[in-house]
C-alpha positions as protocol buffer text, in pm:
chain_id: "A"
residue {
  index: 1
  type: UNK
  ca { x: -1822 y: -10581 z: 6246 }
}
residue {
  index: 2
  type: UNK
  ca { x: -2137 y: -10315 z: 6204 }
}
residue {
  index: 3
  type: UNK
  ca { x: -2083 y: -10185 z: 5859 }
}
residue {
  index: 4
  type: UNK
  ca { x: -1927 y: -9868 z: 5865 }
}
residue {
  index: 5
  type: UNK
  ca { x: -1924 y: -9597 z: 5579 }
}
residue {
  index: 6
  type: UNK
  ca { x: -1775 y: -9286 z: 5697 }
}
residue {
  index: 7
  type: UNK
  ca { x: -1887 y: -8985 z: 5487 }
}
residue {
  index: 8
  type: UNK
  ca { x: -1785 y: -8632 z: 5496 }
}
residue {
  index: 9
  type: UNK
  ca { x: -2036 y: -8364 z: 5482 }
}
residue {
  index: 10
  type: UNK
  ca { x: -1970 y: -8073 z: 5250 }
}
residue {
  index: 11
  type: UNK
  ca { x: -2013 y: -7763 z: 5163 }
}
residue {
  index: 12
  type: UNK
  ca { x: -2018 y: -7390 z: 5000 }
}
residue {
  index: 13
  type: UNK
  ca { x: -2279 y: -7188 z: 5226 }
}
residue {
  index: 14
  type: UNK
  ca { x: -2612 y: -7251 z: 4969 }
}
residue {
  index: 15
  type: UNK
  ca { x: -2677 y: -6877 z: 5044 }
}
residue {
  index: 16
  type: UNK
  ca { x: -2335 y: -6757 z: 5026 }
}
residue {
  index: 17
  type: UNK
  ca { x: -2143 y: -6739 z: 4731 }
}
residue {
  index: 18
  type: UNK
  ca { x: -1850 y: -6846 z: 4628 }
}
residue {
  index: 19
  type: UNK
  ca { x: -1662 y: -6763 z: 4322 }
}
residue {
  index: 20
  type: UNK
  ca { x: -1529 y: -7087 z: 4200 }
}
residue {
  index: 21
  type: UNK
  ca { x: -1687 y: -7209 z: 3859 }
}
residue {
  index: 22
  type: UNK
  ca { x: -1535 y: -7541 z: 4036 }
}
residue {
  index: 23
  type: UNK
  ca { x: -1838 y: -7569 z: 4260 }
}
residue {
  index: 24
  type: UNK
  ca { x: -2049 y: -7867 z: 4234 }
}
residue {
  index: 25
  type: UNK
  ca { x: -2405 y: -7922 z: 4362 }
}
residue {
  index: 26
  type: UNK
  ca { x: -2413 y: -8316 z: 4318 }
}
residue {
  index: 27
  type: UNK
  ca { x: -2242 y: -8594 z: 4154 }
}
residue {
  index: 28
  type: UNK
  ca { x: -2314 y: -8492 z: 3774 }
}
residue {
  index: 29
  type: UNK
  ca { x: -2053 y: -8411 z: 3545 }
}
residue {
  index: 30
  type: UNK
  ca { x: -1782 y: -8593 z: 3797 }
}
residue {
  index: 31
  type: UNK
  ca { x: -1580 y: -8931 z: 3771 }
}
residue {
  index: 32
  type: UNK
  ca { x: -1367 y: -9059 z: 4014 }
}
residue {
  index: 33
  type: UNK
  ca { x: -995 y: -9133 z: 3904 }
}
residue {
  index: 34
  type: UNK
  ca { x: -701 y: -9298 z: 4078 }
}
residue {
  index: 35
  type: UNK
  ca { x: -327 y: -9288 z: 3996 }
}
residue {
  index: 36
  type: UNK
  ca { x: -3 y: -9503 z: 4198 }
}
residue {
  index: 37
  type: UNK
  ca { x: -29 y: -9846 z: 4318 }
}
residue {
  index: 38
  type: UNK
  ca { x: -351 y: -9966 z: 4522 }
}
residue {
  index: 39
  type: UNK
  ca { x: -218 y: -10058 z: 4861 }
}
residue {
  index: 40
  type: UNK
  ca { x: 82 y: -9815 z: 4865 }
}
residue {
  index: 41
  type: UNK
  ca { x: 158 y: -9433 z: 4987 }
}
residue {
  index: 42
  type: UNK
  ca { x: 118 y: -9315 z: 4681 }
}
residue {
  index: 43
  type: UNK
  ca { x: -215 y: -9428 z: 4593 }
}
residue {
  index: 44
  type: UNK
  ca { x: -461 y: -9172 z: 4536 }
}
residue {
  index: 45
  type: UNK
  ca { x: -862 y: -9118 z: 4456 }
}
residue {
  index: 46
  type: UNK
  ca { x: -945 y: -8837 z: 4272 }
}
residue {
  index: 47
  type: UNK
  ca { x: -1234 y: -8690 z: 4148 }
}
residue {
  index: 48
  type: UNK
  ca { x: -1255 y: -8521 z: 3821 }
}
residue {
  index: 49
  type: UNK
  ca { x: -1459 y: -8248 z: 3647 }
}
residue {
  index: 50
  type: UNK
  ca { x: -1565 y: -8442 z: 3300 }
}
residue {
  index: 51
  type: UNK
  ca { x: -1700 y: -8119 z: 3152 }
}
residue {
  index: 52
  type: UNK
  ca { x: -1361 y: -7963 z: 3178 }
}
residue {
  index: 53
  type: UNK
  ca { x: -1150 y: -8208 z: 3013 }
}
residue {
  index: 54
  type: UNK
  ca { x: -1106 y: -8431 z: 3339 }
}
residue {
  index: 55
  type: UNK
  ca { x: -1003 y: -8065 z: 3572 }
}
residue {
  index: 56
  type: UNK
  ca { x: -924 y: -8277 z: 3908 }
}
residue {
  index: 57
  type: UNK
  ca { x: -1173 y: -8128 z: 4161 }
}
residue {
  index: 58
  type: UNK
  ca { x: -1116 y: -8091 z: 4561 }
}
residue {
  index: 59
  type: UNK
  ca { x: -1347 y: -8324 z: 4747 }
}
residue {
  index: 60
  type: UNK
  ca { x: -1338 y: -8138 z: 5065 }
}
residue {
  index: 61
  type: UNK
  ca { x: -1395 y: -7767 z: 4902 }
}
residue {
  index: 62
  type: UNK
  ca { x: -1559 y: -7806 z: 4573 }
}
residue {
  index: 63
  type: UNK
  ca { x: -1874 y: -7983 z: 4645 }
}
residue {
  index: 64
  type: UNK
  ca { x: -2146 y: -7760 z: 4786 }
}
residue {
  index: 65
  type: UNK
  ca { x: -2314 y: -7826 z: 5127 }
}
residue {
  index: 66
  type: UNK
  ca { x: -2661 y: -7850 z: 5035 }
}
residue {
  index: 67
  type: UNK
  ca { x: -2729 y: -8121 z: 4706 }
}
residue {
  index: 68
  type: UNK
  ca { x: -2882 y: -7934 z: 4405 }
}
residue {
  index: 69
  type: UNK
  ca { x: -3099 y: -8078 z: 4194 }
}
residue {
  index: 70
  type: UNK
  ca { x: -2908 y: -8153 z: 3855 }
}
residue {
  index: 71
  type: UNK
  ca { x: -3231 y: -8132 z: 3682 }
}
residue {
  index: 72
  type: UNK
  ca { x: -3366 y: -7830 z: 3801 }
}
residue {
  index: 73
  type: UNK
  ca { x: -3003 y: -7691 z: 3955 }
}
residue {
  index: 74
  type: UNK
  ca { x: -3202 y: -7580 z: 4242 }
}
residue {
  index: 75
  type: UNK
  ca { x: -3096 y: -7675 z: 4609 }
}
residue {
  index: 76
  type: UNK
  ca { x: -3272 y: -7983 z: 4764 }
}
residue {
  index: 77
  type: UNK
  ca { x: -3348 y: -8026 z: 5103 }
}
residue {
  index: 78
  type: UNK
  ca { x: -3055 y: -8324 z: 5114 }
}
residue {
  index: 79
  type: UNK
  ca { x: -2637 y: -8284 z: 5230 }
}
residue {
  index: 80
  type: UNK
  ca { x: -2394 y: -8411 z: 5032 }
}
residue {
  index: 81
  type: UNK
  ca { x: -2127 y: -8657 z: 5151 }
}
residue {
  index: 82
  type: UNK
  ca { x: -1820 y: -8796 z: 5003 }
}
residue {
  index: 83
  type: UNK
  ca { x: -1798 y: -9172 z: 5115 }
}
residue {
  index: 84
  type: UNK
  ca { x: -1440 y: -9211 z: 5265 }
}
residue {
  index: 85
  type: UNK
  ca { x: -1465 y: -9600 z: 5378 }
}
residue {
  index: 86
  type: UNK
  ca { x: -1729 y: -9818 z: 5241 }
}
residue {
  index: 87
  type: UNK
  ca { x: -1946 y: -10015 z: 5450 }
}
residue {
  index: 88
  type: UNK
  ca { x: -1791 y: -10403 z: 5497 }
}
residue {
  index: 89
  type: UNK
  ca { x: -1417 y: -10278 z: 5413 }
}
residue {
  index: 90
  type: UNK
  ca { x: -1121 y: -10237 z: 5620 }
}
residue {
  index: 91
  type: UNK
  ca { x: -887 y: -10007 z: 5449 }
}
residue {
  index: 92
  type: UNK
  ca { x: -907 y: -9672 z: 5616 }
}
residue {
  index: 93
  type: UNK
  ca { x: -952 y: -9400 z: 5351 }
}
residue {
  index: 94
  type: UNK
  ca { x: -958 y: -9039 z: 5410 }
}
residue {
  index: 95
  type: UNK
  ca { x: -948 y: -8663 z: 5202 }
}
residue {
  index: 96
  type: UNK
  ca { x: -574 y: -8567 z: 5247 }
}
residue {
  index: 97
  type: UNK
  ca { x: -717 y: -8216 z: 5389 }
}
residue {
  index: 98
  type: UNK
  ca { x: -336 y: -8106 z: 5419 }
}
residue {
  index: 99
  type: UNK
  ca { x: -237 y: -8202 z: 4994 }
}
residue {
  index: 100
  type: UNK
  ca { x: -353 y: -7990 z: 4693 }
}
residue {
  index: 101
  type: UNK
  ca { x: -637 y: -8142 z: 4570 }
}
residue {
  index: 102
  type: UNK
  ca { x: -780 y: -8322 z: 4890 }
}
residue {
  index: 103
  type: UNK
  ca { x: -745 y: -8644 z: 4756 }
}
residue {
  index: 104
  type: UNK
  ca { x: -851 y: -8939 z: 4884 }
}
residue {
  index: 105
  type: UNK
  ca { x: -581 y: -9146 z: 5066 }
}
residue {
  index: 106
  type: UNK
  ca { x: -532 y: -9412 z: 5254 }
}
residue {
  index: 107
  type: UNK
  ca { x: -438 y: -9346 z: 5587 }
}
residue {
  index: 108
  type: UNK
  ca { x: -128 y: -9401 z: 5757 }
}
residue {
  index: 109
  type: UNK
  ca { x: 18 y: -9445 z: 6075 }
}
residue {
  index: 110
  type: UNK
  ca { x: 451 y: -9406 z: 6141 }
}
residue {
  index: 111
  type: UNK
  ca { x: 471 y: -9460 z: 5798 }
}
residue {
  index: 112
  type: UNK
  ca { x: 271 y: -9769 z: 5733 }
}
residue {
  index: 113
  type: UNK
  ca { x: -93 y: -9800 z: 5551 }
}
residue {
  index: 114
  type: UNK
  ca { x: -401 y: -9808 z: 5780 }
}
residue {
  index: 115
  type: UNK
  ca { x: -1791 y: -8150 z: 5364 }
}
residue {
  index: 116
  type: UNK
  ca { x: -1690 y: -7826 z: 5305 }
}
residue {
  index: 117
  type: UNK
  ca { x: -1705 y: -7875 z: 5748 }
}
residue {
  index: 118
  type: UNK
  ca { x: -1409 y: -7815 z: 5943 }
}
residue {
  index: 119
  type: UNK
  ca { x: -1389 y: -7924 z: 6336 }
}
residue {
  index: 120
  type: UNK
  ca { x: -1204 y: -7628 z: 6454 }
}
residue {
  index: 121
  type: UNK
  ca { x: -940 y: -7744 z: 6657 }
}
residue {
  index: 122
  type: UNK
  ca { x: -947 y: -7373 z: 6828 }
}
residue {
  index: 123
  type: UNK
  ca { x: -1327 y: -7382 z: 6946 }
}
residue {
  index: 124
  type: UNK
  ca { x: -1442 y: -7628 z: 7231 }
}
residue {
  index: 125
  type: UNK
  ca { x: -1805 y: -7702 z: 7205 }
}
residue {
  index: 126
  type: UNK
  ca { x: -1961 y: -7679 z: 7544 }
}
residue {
  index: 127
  type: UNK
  ca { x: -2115 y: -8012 z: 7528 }
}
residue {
  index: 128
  type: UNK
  ca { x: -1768 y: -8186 z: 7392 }
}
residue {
  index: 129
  type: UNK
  ca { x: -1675 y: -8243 z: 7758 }
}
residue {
  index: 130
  type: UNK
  ca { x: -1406 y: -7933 z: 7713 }
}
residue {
  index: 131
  type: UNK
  ca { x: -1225 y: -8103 z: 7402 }
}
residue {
  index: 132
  type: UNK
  ca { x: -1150 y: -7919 z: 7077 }
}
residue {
  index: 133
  type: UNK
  ca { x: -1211 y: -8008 z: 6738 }
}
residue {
  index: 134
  type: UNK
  ca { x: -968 y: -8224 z: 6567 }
}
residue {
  index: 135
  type: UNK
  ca { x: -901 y: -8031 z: 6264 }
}
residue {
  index: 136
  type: UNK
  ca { x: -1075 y: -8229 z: 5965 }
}
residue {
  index: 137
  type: UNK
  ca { x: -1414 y: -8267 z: 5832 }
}
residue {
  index: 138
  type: UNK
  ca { x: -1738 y: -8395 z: 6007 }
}
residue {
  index: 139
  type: UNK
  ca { x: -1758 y: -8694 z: 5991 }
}
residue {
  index: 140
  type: UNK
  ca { x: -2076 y: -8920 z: 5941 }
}
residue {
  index: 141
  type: UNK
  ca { x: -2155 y: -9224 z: 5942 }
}
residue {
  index: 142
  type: UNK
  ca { x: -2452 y: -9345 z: 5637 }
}
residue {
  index: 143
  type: UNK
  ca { x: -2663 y: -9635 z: 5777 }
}
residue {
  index: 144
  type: UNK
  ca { x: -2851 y: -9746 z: 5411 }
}
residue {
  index: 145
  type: UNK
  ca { x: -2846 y: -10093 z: 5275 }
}
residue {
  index: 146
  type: UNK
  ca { x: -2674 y: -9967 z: 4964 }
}
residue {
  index: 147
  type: UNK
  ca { x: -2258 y: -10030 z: 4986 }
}
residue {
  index: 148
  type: UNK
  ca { x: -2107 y: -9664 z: 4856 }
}
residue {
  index: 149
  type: UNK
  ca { x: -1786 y: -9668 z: 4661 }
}
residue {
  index: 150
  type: UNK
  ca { x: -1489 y: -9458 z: 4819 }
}
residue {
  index: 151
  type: UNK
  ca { x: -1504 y: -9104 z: 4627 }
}
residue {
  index: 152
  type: UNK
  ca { x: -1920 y: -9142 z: 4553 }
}
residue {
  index: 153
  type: UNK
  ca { x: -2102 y: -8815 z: 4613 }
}
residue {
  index: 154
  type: UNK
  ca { x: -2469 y: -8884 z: 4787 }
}
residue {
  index: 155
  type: UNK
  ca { x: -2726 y: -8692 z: 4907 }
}
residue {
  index: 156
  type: UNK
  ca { x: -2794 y: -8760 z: 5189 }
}
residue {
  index: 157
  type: UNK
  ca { x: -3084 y: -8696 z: 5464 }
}
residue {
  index: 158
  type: UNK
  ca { x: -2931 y: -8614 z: 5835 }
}
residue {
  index: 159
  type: UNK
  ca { x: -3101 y: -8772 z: 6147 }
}
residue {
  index: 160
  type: UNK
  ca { x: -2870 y: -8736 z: 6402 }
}
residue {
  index: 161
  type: UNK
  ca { x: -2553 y: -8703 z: 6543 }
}
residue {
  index: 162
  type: UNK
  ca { x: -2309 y: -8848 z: 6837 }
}
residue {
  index: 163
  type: UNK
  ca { x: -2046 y: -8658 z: 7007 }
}
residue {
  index: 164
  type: UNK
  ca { x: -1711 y: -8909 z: 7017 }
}
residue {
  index: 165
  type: UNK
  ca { x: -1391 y: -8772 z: 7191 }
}
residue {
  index: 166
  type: UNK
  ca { x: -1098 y: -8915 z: 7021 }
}
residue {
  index: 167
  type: UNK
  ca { x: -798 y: -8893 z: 7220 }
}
residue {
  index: 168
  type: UNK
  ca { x: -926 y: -8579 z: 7382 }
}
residue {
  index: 169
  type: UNK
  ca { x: -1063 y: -8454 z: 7080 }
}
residue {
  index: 170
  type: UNK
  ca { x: -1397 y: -8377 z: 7017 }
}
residue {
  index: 171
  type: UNK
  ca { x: -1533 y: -8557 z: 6683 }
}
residue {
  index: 172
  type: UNK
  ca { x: -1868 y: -8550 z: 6601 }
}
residue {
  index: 173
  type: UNK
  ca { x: -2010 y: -8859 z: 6415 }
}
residue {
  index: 174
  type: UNK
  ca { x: -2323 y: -8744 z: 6181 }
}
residue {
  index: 175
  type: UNK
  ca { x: -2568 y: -9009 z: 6146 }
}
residue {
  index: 176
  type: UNK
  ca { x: -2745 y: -9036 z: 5803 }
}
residue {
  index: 177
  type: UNK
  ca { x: -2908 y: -9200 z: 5514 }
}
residue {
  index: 178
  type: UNK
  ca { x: -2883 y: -9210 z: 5179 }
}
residue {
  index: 179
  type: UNK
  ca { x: -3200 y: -8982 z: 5011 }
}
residue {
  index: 180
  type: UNK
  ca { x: -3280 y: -9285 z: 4777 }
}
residue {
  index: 181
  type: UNK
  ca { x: -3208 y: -9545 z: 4966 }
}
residue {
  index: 182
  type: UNK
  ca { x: -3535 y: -9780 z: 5031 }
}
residue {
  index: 183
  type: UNK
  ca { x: -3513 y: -9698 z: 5443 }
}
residue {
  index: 184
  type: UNK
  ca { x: -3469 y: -9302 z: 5357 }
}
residue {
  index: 185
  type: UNK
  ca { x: -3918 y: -9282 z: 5325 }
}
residue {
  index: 186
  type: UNK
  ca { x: -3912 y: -9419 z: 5720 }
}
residue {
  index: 187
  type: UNK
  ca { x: -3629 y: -9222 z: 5866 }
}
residue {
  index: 188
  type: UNK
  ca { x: -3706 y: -8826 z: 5902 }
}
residue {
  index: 189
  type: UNK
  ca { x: -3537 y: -8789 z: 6275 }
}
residue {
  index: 190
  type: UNK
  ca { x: -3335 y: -9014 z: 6499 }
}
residue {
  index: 191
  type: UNK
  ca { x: -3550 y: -9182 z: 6730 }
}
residue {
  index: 192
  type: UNK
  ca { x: -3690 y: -9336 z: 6352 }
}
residue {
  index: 193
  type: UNK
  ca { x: -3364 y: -9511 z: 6356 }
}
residue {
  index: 194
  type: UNK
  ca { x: -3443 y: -9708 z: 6681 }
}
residue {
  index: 195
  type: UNK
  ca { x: -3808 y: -9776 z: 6585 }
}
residue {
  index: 196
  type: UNK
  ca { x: -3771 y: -9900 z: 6253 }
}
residue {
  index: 197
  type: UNK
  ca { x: -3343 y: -10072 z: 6262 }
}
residue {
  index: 198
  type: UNK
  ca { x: -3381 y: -10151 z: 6636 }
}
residue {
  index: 199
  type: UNK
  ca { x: -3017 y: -10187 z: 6733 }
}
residue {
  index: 200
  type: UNK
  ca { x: -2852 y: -10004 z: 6472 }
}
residue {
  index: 201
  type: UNK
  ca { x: -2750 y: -9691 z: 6707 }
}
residue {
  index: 202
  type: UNK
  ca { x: -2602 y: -9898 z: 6983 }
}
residue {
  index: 203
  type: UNK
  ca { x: -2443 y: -10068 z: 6709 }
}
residue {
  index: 204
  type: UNK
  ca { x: -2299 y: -9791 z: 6562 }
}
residue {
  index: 205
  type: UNK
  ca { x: -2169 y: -9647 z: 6900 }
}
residue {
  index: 206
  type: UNK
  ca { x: -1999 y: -9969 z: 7064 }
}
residue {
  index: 207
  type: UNK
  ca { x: -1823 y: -9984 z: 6696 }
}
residue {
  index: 208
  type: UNK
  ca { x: -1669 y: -9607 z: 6734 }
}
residue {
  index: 209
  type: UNK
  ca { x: -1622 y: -9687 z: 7105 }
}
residue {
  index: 210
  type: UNK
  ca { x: -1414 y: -10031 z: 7032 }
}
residue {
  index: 211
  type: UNK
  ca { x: -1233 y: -10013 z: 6750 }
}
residue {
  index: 212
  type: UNK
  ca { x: -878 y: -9888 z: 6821 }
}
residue {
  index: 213
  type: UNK
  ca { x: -861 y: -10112 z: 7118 }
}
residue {
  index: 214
  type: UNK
  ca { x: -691 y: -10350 z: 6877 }
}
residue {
  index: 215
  type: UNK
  ca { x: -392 y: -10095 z: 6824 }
}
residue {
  index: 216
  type: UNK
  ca { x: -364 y: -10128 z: 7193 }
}
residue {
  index: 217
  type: UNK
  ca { x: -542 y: -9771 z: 7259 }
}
residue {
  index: 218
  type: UNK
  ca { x: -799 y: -9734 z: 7517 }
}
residue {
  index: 219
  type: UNK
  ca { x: -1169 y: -9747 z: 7414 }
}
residue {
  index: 220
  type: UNK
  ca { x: -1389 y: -9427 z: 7296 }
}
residue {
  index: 221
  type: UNK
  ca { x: -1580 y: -9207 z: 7516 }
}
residue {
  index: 222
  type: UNK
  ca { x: -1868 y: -9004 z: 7467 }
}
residue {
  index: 223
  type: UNK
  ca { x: -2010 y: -8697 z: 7569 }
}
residue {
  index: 224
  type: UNK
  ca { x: -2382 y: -8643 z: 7631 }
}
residue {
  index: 225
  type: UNK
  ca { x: -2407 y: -8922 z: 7789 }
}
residue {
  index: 226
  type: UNK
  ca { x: -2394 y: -9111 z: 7505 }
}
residue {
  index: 227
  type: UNK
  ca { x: -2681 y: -9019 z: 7353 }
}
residue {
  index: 228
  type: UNK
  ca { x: -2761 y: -8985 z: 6988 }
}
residue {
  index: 229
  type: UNK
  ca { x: -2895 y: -8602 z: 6955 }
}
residue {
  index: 230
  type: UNK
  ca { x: -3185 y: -8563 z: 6760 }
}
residue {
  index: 231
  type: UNK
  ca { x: -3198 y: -8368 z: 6350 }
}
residue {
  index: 232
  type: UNK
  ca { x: -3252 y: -8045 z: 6493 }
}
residue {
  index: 233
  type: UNK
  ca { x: -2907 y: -8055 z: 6715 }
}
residue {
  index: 234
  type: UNK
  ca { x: -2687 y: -8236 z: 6410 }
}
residue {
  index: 235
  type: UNK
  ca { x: -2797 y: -7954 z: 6184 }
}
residue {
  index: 236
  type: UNK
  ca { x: -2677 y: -7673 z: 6438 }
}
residue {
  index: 237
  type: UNK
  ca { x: -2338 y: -7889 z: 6441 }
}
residue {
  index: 238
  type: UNK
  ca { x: -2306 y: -7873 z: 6086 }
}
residue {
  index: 239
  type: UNK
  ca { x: -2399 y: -7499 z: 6036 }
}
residue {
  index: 240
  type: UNK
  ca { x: -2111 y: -7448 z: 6285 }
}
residue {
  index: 241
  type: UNK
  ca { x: -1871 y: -7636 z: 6096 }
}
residue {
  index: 242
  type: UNK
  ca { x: -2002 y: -7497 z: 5770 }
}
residue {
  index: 243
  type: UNK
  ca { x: -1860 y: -7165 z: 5928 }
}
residue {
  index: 244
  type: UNK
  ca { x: -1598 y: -7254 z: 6041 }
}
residue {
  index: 245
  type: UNK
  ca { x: -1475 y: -7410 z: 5705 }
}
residue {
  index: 246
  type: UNK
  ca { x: -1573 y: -7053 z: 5539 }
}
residue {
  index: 247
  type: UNK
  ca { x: -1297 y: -6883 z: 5797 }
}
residue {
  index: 248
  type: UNK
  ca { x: -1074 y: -7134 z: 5738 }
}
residue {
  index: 249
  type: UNK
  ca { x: -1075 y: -7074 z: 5361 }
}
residue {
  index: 250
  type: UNK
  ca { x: -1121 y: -6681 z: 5399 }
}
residue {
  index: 251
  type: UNK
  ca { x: -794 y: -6667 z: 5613 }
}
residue {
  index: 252
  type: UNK
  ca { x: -1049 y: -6478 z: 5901 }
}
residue {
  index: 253
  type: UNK
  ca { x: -937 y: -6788 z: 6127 }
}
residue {
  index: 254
  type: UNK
  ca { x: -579 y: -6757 z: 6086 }
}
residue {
  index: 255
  type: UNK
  ca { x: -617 y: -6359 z: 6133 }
}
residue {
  index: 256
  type: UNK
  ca { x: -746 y: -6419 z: 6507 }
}
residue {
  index: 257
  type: UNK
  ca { x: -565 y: -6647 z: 6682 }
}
residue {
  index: 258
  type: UNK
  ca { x: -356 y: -6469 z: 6912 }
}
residue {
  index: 259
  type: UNK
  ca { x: -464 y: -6680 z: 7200 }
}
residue {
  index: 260
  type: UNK
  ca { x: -426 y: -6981 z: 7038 }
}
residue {
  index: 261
  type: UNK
  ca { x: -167 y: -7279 z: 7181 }
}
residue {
  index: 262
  type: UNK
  ca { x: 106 y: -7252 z: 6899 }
}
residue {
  index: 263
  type: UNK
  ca { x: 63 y: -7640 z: 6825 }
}
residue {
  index: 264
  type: UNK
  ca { x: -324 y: -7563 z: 6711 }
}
residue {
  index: 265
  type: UNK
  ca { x: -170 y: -7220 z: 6537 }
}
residue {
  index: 266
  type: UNK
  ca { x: 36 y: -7492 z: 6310 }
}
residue {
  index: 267
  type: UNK
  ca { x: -180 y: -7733 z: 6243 }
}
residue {
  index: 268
  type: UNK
  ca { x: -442 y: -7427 z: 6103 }
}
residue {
  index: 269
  type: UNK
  ca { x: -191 y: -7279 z: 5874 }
}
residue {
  index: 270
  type: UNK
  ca { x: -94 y: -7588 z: 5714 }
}
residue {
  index: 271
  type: UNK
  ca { x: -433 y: -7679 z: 5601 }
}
residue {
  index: 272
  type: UNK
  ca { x: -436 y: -7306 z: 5495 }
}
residue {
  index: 273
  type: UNK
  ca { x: -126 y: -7248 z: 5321 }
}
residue {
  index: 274
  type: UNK
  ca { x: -138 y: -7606 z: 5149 }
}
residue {
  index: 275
  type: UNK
  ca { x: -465 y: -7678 z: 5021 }
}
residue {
  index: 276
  type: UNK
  ca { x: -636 y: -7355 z: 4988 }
}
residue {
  index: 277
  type: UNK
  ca { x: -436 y: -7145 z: 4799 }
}
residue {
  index: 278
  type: UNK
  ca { x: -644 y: -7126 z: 4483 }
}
residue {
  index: 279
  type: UNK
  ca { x: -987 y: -7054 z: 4692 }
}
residue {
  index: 280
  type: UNK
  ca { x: -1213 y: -6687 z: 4599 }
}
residue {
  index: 281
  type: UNK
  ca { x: -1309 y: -6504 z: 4944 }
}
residue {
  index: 282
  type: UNK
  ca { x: -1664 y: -6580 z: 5023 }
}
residue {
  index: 283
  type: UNK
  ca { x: -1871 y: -6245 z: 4992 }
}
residue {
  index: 284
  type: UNK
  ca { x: -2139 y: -6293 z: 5251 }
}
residue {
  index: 285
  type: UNK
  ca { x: -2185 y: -6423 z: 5609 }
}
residue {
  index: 286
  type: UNK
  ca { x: -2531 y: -6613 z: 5589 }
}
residue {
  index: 287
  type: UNK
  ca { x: -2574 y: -6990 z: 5712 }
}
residue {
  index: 288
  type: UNK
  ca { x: -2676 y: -7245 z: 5514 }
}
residue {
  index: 289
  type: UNK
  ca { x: -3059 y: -7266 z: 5472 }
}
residue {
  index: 290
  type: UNK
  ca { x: -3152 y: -7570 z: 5595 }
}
């Protein structure tokens, strides 16, 4: 199997602000915790503020978009990502948007174990083939040599993105690489990929495409025809997730939604009413300057 590590993109608007002393720009200061029994419901991976007497942090909404520089605390021009499933595994981790916290979990199907973004299941793209967004962070999938533990914070440089529907849902797969990694100096853009890891984008897509056919589902489709989009595209993807998270968490979302089918309606306020509760309003309306 291609090694997969999904990561989730992040993110406070670098330009907005948001009044959490929470917030983090990168990985300093933070250590990942766990608590219950690996290999169980209960299990959980946490990440904890070690300036703050170990002050459990949420993965999803207290890591900034854009990295900062812990040296210089100034932004870099690098993403952060929380890695979900490391590359070469099999257990299927994910932030529990819909807990306090956002831990990490492993995820679970009828019961048994299996970025500051938000795809908003109320807003169809018009080039995700008519499918909304299915309700959890972007996605994105970190091509380095370098395994990344589940809970690790990265920066991360974008170079492209795929558009995957997902049982008619439309959920974008980010490709990047790890800013340090020893490919990173060779990739700026997507079409790098193919020049320099010849075979690692088909790869990647006939993995996403394939792998629920085991659990007897159909396989993956694609939108775009299939293509990879270039830097340029991904970023516009992100910024519109990055806004989307910011309505979530201001409660704007949940104020407009008279149209929307009372299934989506539900599955909006219970990421908002469970895991936000605790969130400052954001006081601007700027995109993240990247």
């Amino acid at each position: 199997m291609f090694g997969q590590e999904l990561q989730v993109p992040l993110g406070e608007p670098i330009n907005g602000t948001l009044n959490r002393a929470a917030s983090h720009g990168s990985a300093t200061n933070l250590a990942l915790d766990s608590h219950g029994d690996e290999n169980t419901l209960e299990y959980r991976i946490k990440a904890v503020d070690k300036s703050s007497g170990a002050k459990p942090i949420s993965l999803w909404h207290d890591v900034t978009l854009v990295h900062v520089d812990p040296a210089t605390d100034r932004p870099t021009p690098y993403l952060n990502f929380v890695c979900e499933i490391p590359k070469f595994s099999r257990k299927k981790y994910e932030i529990a948007t819909d807990e306090v916290g956002n831990f990490i979990k492993q995820d679970e199907k009828k019961g048994v174990l299996r970025e500051r973004t938000w795809e908003d299941p109320t807003f169809i793209h018009p080039d995700a083939e008519g499918c909304r967004g299915d309700n959890d962070p972007v996605d994105v999938c970190e091509i380095g040599a370098r395994i990344i533990k589940t809970g690790e914070i990265r920066p991360t440089k974008v170079l492209g993105i795929l558009c995957m529907i997902d049982e008619g849902e439309a959920d974008w797969k980010v490709v990047a690489i790890d800013a340090e990694d020893k490919w990173a100096p060779f990739l700026n853009d997507i079409d790098d990929v193919e020049k320099h890891l010849p075979g690692t984008l088909s790869a990647v897509r006939e993995w996403f495409r394939t792998y629920k056919i085991p659990d007897g589902k159909p396989p993956n489709v694609f939108g775009l025809d299939e293509k990879f989009m270039d830097k340029h595209y991904a970023l516009e993807i992100i910024k519109e997730c990055n806004h989307a998270w910011k309505d979530l968490i201001t409660g704007e979302k949940e104020r407009n939604m008279e149209h929307v089918p009372d299934e989506v309606k539900g599955l909006v306020r219970k990421l908002s009413k469970s895991n936000l509760v605790d969130l400052a309003a954001v006081e601007d309306d700027e995109a993240p300057d990247f």
